[in-house]
DOKEFI-287083 format. One line per field, with one value per residue (C-alpha): residue number from 1; residue in three letters; x, y, z. Coordinates in Angstrom, 2 decimals, decimal comma. Example, Ala and Ser with C-alpha at 12.3 -4.5 7.8 and 13.67 -1.06 7.14 Angstrom:
2
i = c(1/2)
aa = c(ALA/SER)
east = c(12,30/13,67)
north = c(-4,50/-1,06)
up = c(7,80/7,14)
//
This chain:
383
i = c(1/2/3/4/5/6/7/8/9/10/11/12/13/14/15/16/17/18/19/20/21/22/23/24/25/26/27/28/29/30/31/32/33/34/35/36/37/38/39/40/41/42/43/44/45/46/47/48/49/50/51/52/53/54/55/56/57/58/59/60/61/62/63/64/65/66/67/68/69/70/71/72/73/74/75/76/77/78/79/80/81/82/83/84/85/86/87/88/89/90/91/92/93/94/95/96/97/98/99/100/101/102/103/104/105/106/107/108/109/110/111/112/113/114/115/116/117/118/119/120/121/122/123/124/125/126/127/128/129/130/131/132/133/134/135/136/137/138/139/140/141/142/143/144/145/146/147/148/149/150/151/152/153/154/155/156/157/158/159/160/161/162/163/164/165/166/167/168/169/170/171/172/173/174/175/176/177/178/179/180/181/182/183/184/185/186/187/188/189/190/191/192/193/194/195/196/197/198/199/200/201/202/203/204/205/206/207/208/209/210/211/212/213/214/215/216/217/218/219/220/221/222/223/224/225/226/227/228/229/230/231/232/233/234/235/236/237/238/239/240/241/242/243/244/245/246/247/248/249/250/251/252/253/254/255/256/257/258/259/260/261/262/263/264/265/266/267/268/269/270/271/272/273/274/275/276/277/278/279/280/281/282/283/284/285/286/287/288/289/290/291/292/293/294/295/296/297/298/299/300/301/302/303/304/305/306/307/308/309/310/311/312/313/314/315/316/317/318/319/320/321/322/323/324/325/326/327/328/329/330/331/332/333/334/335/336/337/338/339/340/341/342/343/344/345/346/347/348/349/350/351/352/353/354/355/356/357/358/359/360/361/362/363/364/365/366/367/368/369/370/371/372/373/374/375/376/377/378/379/380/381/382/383)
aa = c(UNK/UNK/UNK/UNK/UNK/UNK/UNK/UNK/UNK/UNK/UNK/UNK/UNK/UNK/UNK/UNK/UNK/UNK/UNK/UNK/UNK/UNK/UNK/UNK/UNK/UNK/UNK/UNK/UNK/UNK/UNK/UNK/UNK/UNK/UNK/UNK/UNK/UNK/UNK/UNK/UNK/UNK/UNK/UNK/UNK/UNK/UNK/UNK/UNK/UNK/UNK/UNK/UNK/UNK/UNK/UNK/UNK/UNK/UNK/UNK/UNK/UNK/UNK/UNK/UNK/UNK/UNK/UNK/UNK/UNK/UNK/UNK/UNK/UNK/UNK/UNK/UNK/UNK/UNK/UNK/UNK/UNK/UNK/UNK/UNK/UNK/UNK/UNK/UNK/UNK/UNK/UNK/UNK/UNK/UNK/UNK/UNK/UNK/UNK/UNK/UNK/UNK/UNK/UNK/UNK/UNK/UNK/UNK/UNK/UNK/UNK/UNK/UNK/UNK/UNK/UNK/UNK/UNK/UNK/UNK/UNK/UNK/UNK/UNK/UNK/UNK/UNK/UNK/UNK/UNK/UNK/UNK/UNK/UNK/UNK/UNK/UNK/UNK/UNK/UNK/UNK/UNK/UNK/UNK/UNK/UNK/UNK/UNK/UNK/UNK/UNK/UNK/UNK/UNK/UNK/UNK/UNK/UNK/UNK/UNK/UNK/UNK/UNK/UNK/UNK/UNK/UNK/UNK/UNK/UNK/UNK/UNK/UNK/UNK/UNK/UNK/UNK/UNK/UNK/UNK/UNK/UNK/UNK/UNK/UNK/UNK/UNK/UNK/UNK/UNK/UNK/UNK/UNK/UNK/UNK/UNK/UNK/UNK/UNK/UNK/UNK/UNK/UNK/UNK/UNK/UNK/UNK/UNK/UNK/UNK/UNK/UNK/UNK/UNK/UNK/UNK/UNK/UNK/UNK/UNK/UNK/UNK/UNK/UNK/UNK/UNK/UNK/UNK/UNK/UNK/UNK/UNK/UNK/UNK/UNK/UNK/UNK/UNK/UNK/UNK/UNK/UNK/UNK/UNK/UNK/UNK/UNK/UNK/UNK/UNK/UNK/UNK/UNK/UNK/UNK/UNK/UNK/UNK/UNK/UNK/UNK/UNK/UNK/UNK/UNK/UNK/UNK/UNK/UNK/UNK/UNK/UNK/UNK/UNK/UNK/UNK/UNK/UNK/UNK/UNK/UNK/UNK/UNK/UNK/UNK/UNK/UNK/UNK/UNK/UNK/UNK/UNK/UNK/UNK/UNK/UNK/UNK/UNK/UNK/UNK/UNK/UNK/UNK/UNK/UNK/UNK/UNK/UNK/UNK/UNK/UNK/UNK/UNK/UNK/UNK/UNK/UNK/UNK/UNK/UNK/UNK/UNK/UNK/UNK/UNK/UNK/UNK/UNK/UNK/UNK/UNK/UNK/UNK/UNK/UNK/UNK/UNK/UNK/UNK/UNK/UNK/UNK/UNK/UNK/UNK/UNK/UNK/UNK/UNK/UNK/UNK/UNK/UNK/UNK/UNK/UNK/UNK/UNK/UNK/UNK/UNK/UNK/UNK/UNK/UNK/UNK/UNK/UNK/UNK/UNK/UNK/UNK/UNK/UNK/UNK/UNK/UNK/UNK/UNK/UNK/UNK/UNK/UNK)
east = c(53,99/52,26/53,80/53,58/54,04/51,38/53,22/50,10/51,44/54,90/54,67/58,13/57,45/56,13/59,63/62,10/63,33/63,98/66,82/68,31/66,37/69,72/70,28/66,90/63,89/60,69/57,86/54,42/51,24/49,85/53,20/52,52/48,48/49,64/52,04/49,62/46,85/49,27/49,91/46,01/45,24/47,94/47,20/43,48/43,83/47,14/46,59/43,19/42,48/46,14/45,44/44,43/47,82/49,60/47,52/48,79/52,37/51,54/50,27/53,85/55,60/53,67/54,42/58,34/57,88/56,12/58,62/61,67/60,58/60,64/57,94/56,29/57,62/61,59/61,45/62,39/62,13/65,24/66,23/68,46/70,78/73,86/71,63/70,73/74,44/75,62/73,01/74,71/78,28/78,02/75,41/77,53/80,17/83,97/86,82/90,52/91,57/87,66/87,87/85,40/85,27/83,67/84,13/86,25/84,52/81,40/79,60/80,98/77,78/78,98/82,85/83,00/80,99/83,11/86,39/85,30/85,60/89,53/89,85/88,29/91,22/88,57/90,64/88,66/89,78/88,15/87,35/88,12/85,93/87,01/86,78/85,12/82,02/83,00/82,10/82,04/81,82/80,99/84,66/86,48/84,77/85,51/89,67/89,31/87,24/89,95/93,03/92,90/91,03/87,14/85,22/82,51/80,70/80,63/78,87/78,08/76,05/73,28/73,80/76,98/76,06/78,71/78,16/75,25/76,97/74,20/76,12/74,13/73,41/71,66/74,97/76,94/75,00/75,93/80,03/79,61/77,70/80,41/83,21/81,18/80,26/77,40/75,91/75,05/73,48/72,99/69,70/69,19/70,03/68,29/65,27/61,91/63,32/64,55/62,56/63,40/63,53/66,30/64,31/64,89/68,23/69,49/70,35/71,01/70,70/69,46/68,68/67,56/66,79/63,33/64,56/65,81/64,19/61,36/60,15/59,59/61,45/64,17/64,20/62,68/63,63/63,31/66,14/65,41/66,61/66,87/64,82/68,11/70,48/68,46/69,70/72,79/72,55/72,96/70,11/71,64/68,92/66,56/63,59/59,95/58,69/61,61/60,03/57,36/55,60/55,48/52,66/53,53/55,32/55,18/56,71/60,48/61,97/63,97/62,47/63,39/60,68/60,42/60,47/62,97/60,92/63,19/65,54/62,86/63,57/60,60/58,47/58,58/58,84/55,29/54,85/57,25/56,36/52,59/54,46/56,40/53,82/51,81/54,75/54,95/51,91/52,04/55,49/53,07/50,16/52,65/54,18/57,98/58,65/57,03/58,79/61,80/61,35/59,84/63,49/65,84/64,00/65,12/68,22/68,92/67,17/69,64/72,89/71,16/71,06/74,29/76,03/75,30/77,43/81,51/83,38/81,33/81,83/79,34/81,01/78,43/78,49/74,92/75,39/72,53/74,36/75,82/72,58/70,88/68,36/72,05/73,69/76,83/78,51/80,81/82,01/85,57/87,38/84,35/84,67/82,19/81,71/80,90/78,63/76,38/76,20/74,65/72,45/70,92/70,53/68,16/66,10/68,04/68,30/70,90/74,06/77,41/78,99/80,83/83,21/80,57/77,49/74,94/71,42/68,57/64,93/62,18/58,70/57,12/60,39/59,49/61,38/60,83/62,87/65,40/65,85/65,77/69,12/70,94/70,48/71,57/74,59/74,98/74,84/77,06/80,15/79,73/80,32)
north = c(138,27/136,65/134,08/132,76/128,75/128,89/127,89/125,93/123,53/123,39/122,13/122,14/126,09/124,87/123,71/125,08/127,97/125,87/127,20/124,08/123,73/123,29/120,15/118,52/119,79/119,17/117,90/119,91/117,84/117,84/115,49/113,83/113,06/112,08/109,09/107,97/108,07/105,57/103,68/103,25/102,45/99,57/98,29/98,40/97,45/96,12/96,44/96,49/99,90/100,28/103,09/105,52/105,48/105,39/108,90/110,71/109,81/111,19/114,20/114,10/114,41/116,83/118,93/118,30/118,78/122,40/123,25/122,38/123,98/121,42/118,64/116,04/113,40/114,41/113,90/110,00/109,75/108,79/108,07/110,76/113,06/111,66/108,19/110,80/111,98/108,61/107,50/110,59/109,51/106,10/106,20/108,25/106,25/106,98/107,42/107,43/111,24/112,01/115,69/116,51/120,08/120,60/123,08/122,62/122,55/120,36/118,08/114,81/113,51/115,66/114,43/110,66/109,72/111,84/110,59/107,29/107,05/108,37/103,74/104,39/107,12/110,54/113,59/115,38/119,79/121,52/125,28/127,15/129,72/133,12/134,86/134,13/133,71/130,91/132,46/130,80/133,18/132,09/133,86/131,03/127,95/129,68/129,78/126,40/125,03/126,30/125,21/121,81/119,61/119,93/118,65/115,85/117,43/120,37/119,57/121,91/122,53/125,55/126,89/125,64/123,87/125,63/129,27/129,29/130,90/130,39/130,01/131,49/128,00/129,71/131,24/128,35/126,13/128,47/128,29/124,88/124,01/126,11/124,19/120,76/119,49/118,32/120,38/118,14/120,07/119,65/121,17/120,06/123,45/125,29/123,69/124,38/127,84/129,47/129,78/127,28/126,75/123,80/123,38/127,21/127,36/124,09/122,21/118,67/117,02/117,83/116,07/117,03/114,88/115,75/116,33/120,08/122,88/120,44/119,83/116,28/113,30/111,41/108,38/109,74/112,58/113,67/113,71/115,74/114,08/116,34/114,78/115,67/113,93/111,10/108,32/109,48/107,84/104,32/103,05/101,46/99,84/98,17/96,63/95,91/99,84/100,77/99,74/101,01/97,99/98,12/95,71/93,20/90,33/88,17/90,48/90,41/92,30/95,59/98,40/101,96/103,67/107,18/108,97/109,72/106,71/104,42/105,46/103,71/100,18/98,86/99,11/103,46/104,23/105,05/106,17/108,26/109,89/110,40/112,51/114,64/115,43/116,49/119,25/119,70/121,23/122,71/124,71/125,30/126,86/129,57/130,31/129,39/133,46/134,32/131,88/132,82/137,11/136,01/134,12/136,61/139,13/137,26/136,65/140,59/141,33/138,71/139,98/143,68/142,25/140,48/144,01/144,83/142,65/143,14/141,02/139,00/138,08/137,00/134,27/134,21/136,17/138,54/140,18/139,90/137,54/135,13/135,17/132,22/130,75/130,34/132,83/131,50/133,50/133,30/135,64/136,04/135,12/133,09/129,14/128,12/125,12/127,20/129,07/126,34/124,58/128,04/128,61/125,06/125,18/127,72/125,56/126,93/124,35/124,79/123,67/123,88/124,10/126,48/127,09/128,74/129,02/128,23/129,59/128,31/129,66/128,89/130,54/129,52/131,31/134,76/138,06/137,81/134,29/136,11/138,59/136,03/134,12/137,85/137,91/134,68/135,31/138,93/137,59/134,50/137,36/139,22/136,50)
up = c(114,95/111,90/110,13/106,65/108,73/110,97/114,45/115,73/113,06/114,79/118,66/119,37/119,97/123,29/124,49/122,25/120,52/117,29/114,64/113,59/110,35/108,41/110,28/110,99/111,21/113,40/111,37/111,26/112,48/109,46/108,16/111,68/110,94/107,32/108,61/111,36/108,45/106,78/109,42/110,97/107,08/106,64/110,27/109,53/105,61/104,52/100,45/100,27/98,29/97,80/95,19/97,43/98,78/95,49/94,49/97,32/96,47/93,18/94,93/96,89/93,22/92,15/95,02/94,99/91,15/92,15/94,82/92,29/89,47/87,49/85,61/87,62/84,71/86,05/89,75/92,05/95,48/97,32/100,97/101,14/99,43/99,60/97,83/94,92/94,73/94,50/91,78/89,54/90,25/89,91/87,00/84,70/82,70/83,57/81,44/82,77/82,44/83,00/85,72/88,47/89,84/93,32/96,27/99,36/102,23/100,89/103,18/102,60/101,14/97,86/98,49/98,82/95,20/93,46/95,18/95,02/91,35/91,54/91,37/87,64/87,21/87,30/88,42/91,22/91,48/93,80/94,35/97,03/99,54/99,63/102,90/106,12/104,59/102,32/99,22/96,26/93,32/89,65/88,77/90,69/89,31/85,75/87,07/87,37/85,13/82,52/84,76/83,20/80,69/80,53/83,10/82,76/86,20/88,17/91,70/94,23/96,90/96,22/99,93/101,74/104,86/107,18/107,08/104,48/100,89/98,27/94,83/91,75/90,27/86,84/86,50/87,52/85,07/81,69/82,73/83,60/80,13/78,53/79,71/78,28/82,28/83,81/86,45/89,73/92,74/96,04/97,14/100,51/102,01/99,72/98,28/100,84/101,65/98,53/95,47/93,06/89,08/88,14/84,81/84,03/85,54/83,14/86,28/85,18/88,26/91,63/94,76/98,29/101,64/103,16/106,56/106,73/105,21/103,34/106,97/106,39/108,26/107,84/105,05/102,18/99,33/95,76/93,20/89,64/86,51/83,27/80,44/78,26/80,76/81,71/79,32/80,10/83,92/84,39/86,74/89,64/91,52/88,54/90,07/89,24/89,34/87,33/84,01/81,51/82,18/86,27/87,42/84,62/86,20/83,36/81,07/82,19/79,12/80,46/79,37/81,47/82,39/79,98/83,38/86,24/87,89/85,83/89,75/91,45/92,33/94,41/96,98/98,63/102,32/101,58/105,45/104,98/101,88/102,97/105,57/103,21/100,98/103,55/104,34/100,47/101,03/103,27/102,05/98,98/100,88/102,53/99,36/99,08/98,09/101,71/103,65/102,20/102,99/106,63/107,11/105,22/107,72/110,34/109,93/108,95/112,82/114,29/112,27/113,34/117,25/117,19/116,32/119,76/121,20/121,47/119,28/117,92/114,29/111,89/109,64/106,97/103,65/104,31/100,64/98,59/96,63/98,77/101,87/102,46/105,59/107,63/109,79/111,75/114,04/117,21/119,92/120,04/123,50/124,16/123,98/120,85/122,91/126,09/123,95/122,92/125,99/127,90/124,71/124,80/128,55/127,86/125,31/121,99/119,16/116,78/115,10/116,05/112,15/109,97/113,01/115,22/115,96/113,47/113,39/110,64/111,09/109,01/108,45/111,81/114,17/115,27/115,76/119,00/119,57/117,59/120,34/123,24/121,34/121,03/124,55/126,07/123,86/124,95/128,88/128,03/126,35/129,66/131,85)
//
């Protein structure tokens, strides 16, 4: 079976039928060969020619910048996600009476900032999944968006990390503009796999880890900064690279930086982000759109397989709407727990989320790993 992620870039094929991309991902060699570059070159070099690394972290931004949709001049790096939420909730100034709207059933690293600032007196709402799917339509947030005073933010996650509902963030950005609020997302589960375009869709702010569908490692990521929102977020790590005038130590006057690099405190994981612009790239080179139709593809042919088996239940909403890179499922009368442990006995990688079982390809997985998981869950129901 061809595949738009060539799987010679991918050894964990030779040991494992790999679907956890929604938790973390294996890195491709070329991410590998990218860090060891980085690593021979400081061993051999320390910061003699120290440029050469600094261009290919430009080339990293420009790739995030490509994948996001969004320009160059907008995008940080971060450690993680939950860093980049934090930035936005902490950065914005609070008013007593100020309102938050999120959904239920968030991973907590788009919970806790927003709680945290119920000390400053911010009302958090949240709305709730429909169905067993967890859907979020744009029709709920608008119920209660209007159930109380405007909201400063809306946050939400672009695919929910439990059973995989991918909210409509263009549409989510015009009710949440409507209603006065800041639109925050959560891309991690999205961005890599799903063509992007924040810019276009008037997301305000956006962040992502590298670890999941980005395929890079753990440590580094990208947050997105609107050029219209950006002096609205107070900088919460101000450091030497922060400034228009990086590089001059004698000039100590604050001055941001006229770029989302004004997030940017010091010194970059730069091992780490030689790595993930290496799997930029390599997203880039496949073509986000044909990644994404290789994955839908599969997870149709695995929702197809798993009708085959009694009583088993897909959790996740497969509308065109509401589909994403996640299909979670269980078999009813048959231990979830039981379930996994027979599944990664037989070298199946996955995550146990969403109240099931939760499967996450990417463009490298083949139909034909598909049909080996309907079948080790086929002979684990008739057990």
């Amino acid at each position: 079976m061809t595949t738009p992620l060539p799987r010679d870039q991918f050894p964990v094929v030779e040991h494992y039928r790999y679907f956890d991309h929604a938790g973390i991902s294996p890195i491709p060699r070329v991410a590998a060969d990218a860090a060891q570059w980085a690593v021979d070159r400081t061993m051999l070099q320390g910061k003699v020619d120290y440029e050469e690394l600094e261009v290919r972290q430009d080339a990293a931004r420009d790739a995030a910048a490509a994948l996001m949709g969004v320009p160059t001049n907008d995008v940080a790096f971060i450690k993680n996600t939950a860093e980049g939420v934090a930035f936005v909730a902490s950065g914005l100034e609070w008013a007593p009476g100020d309102r938050v709207v999120l959904p239920d059933h968030e991973f907590p690293s788009n919970v806790y900032p927003w709680l945290a600032l119920r000390d400053l007196g911010v009302e958090v709402d949240l709305v709730h999944p429909l169905g067993d799917g967890g859907a979020l339509p744009i029709a709920e947030f608008e119920r209660v968006l209007a159930a109380g005073p405007p909201p400063k933010v809306v946050a939400v996650s672009w695919v929910q990390y439990g059973r995989g509902w991918r909210t409509d963030i263009a549409a989510l950005a015009r009710v949440s503009h409507d209603a006065g609020a800041l639109l925050c997302v959560d891309a991690i589960q999205g961005l890599g796999l799903l063509p992007a375009a924040l810019a276009d869709w008037n997301v305000d702010f956006a962040m992502a880890g590298g670890y999941k569908w980005l395929l890079g490692p753990e440590g580094v990521g990208v947050l997105y900064v609107a050029e219209h929102a950006r002096d609205r977020l107070r900088p919460l790590e101000p450091g030497w690279a922060s400034v228009t005038h990086r590089g001059d130590y004698e000039n100590l006057e604050l001055v941001w930086a006229d770029s989302a690099r004004r997030f940017e405190s010091g010194s970059f994981n730069m091992i780490g982000t030689m790595a993930l612009g290496a799997s930029l790239q390599l997203l880039l080179e496949a073509g986000v759109d044909a990644i994404w139709s290789h994955v839908d593809g599969l997870c149709d042919h695995l929702v197809d397989g798993l009708a085959g088996i009694d009583d088993v239940r897909v959790l996740s909403d497969r509308s065109p709407d509401g589909r994403s890179g996640i299909v979670t499922f269980l078999i009813e009368g048959v231990s979830t727990n039981e379930l996994a442990a027979r599944l990664r006995s037989e070298n199946f990688v996955f995550g146990s989320r969403g109240g099931g079982i939760r499967i996450a390809p990417h463009g490298y997985n083949t139909s034909d790993e598909i049909d080996a998981l309907v079948a080790a869950a086929a002979d684990q129901q008739d057990r």
